[in-house]
N, CA, C and O atoms as a GROMACS GRO file, in nm:
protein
  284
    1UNK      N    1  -1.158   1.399   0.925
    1UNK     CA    2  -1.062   1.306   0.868
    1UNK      C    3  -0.956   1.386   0.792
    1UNK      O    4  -0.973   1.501   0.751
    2UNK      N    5  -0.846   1.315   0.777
    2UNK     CA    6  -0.735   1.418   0.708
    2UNK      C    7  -0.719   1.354   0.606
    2UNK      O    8  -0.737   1.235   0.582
    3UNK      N    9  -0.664   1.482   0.513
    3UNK     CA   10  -0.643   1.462   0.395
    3UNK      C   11  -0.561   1.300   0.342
    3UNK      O   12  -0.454   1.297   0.401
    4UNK      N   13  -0.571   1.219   0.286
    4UNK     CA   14  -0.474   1.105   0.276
    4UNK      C   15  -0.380   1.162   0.158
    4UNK      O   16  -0.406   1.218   0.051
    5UNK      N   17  -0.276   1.129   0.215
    5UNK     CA   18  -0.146   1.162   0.111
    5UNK      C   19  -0.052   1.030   0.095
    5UNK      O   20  -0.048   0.936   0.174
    6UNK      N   21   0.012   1.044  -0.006
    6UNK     CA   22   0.151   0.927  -0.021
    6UNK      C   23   0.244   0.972   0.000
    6UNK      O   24   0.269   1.074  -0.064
    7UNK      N   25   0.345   0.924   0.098
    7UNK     CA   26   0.469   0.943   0.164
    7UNK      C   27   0.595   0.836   0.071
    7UNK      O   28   0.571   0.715   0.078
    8UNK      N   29   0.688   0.867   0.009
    8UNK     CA   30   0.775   0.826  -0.051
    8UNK      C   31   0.946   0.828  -0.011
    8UNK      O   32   0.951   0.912   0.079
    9UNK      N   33   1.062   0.784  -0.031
    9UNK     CA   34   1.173   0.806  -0.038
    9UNK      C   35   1.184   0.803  -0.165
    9UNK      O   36   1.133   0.724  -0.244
   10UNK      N   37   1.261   0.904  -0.186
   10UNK     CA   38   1.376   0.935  -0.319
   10UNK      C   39   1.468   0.834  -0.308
   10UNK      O   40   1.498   0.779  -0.202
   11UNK      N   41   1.522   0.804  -0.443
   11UNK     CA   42   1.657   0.759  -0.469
   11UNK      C   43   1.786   0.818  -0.393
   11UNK      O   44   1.884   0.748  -0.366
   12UNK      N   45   1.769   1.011  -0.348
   12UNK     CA   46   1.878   1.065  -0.300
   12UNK      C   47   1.818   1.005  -0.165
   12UNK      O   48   1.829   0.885  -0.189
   13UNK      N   49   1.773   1.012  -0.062
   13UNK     CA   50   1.708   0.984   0.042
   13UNK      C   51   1.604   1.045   0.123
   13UNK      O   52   1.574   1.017   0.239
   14UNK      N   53   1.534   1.168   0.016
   14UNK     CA   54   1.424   1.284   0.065
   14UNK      C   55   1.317   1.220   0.120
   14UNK      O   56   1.331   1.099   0.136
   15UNK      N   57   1.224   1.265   0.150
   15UNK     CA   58   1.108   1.228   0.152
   15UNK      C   59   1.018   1.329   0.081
   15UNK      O   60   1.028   1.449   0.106
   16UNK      N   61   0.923   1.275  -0.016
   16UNK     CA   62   0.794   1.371  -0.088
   16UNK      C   63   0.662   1.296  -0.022
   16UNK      O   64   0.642   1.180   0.014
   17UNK      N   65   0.592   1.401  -0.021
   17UNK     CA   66   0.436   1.366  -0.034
   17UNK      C   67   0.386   1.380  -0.133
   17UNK      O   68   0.472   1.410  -0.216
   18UNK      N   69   0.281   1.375  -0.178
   18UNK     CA   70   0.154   1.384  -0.252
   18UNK      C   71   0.030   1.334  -0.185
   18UNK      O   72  -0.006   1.231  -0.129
   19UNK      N   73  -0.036   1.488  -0.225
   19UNK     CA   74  -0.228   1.438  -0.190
   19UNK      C   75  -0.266   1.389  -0.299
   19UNK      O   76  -0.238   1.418  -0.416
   20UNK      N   77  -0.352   1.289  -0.237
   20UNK     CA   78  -0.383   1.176  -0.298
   20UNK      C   79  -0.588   1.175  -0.329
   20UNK      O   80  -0.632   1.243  -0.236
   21UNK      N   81  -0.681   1.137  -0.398
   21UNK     CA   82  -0.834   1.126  -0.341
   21UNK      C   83  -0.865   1.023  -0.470
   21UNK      O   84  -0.848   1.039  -0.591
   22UNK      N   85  -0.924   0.898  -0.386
   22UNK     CA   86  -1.034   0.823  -0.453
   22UNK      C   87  -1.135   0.760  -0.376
   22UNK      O   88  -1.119   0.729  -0.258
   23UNK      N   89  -1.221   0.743  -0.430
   23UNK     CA   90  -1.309   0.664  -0.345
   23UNK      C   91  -1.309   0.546  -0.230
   23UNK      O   92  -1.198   0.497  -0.211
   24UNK      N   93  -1.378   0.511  -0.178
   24UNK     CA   94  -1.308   0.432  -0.083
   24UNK      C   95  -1.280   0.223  -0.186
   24UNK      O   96  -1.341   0.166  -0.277
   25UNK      N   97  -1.198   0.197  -0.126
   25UNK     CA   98  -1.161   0.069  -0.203
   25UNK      C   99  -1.293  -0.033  -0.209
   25UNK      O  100  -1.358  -0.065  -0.109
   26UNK      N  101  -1.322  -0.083  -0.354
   26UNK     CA  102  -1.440  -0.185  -0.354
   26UNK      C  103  -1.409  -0.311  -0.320
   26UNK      O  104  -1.423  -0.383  -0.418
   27UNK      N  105  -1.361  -0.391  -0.192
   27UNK     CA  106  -1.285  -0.480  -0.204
   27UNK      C  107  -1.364  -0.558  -0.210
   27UNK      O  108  -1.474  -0.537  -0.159
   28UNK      N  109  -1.328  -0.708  -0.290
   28UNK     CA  110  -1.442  -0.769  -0.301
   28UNK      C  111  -1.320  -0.962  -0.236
   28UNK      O  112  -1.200  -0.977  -0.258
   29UNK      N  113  -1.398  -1.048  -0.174
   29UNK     CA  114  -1.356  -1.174  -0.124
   29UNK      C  115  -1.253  -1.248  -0.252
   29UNK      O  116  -1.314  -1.262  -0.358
   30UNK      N  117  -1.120  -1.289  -0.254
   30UNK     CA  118  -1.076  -1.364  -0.294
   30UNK      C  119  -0.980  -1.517  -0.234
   30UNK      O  120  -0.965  -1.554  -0.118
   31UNK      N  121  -0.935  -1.571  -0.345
   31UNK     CA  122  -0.919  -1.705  -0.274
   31UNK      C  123  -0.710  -1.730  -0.374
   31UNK      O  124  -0.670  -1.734  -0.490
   32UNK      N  125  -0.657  -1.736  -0.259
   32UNK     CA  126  -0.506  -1.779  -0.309
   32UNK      C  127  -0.408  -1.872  -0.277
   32UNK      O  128  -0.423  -1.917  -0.164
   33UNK      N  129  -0.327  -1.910  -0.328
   33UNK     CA  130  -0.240  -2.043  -0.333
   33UNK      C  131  -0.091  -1.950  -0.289
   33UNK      O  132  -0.032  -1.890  -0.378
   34UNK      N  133  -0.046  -1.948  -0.158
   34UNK     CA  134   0.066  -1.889  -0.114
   34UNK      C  135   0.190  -1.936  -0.067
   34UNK      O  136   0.232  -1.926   0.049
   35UNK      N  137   0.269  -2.006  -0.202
   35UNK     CA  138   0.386  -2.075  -0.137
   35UNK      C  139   0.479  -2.039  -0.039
   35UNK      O  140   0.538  -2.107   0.045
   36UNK      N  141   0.480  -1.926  -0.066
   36UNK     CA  142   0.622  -1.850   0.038
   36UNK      C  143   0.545  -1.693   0.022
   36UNK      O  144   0.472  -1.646  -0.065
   37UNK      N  145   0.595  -1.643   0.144
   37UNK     CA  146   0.540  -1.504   0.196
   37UNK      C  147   0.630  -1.421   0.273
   37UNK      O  148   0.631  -1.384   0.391
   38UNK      N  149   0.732  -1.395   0.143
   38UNK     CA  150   0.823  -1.273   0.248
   38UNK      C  151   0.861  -1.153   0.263
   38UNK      O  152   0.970  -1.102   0.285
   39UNK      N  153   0.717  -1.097   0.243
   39UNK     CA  154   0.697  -0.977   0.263
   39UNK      C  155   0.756  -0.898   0.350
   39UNK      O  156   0.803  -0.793   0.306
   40UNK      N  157   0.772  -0.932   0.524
   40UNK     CA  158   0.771  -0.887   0.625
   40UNK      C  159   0.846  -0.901   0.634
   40UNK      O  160   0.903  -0.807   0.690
   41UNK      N  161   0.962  -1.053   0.588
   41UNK     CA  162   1.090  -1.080   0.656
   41UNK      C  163   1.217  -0.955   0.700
   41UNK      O  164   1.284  -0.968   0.802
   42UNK      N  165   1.233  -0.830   0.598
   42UNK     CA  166   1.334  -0.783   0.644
   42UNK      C  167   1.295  -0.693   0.742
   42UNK      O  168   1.373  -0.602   0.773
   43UNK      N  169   1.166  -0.706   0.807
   43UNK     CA  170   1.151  -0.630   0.927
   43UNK      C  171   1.124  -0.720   1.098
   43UNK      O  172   1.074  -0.681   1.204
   44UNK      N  173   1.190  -0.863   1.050
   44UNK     CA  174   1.203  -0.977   1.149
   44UNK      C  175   1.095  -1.031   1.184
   44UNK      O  176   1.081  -1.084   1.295
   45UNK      N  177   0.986  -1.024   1.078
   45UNK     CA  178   0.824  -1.087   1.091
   45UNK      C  179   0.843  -1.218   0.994
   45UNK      O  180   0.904  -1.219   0.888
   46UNK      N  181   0.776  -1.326   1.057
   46UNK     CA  182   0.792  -1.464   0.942
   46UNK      C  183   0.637  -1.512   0.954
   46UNK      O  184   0.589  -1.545   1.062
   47UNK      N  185   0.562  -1.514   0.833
   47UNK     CA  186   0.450  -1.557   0.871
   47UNK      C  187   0.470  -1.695   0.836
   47UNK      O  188   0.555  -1.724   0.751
   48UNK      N  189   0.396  -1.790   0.899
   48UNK     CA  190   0.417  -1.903   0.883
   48UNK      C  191   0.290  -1.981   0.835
   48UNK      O  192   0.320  -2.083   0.774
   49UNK      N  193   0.150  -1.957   0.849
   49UNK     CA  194   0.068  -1.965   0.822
   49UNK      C  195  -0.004  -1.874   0.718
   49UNK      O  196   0.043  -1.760   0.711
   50UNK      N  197  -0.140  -1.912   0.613
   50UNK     CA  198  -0.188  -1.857   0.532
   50UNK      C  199  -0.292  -1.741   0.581
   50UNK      O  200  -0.395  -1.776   0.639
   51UNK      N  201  -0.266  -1.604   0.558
   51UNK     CA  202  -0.364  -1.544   0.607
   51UNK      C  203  -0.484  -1.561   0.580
   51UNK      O  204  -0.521  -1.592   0.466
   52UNK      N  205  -0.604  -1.535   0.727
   52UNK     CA  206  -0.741  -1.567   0.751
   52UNK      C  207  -0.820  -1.502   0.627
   52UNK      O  208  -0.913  -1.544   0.558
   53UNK      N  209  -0.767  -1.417   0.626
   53UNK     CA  210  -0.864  -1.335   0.498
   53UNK      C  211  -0.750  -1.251   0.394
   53UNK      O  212  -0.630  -1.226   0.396
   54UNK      N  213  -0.875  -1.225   0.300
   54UNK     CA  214  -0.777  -1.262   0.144
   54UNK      C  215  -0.887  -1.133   0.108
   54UNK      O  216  -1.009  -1.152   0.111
   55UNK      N  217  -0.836  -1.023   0.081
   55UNK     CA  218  -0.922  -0.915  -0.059
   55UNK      C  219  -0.858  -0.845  -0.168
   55UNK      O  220  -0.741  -0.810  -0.177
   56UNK      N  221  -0.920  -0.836  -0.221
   56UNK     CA  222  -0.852  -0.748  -0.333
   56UNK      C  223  -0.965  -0.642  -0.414
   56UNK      O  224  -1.087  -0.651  -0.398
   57UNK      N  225  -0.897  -0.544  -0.499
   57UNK     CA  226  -0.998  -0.465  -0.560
   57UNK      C  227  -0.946  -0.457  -0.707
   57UNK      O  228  -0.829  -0.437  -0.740
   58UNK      N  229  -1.052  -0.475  -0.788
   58UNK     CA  230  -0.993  -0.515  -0.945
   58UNK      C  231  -0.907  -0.398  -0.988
   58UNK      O  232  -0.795  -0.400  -1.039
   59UNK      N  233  -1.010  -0.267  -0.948
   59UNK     CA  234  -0.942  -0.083  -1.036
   59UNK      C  235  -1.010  -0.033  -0.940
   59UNK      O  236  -1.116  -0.071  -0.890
   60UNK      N  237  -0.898   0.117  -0.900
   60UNK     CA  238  -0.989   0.182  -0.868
   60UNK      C  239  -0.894   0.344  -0.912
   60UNK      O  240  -0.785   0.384  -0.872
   61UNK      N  241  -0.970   0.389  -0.986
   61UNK     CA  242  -0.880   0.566  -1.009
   61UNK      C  243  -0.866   0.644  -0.956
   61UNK      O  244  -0.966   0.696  -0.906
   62UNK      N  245  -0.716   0.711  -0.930
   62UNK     CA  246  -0.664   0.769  -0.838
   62UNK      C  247  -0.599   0.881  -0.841
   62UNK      O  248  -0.478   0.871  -0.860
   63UNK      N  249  -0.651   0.998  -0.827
   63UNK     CA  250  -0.604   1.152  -0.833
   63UNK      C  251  -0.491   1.214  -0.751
   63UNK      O  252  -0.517   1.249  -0.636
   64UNK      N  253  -0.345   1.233  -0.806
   64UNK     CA  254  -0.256   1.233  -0.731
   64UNK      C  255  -0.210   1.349  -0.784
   64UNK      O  256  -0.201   1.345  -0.907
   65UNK      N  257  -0.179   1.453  -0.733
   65UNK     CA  258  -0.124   1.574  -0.696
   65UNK      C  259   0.043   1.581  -0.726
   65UNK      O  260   0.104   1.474  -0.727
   66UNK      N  261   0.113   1.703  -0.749
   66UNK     CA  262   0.201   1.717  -0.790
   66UNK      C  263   0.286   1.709  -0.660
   66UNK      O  264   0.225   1.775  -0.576
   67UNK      N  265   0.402   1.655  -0.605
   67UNK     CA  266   0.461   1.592  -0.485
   67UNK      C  267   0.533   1.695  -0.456
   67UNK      O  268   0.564   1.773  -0.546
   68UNK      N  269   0.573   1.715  -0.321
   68UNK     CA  270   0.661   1.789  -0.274
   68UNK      C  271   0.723   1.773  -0.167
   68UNK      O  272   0.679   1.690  -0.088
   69UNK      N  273   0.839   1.847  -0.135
   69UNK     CA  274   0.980   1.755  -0.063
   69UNK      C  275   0.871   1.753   0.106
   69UNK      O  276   0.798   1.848   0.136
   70UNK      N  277   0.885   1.648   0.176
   70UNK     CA  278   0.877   1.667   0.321
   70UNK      C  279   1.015   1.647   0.426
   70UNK      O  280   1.039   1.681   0.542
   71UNK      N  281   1.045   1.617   0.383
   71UNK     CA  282   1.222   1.638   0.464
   71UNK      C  283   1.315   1.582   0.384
   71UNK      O  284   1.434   1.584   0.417
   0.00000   0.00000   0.00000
């Protein structure tokens, strides 16, 4: 498995990484009230319906490394 890192844009328009390590996510079943969902819209996705499944994870701590330019 490879290392998981976070991929970012700068404000100028760079890209950084950072390695990233925590445990794997404790997700546990939740339940939500979703008036509008437009997450996706500016990539021409409209959900129109409530998604089938719902998780979330309360905390989880996360060791992130000092970033550096990737292009």
């Amino acid at each position: 498995m490879a290392d998981p890192r976070l991929y970012a844009k700068a404000p100028d328009g760079s890209i950084w990484r950072n390695d990233v390590h925590h445990h794997p996510w404790p997700l546990q079943s939740a339940v939500a009230s979703i008036e509008r969902n437009t997450l996706l819209e500016t990539h021409g996705i409209v959900l129109r319906e409530p998604p089938t499944h719902l998780h979330f994870a309360r905390r989880l701590d996360v060791v992130v490394w000092n970033g550096e330019r990737a292009a």
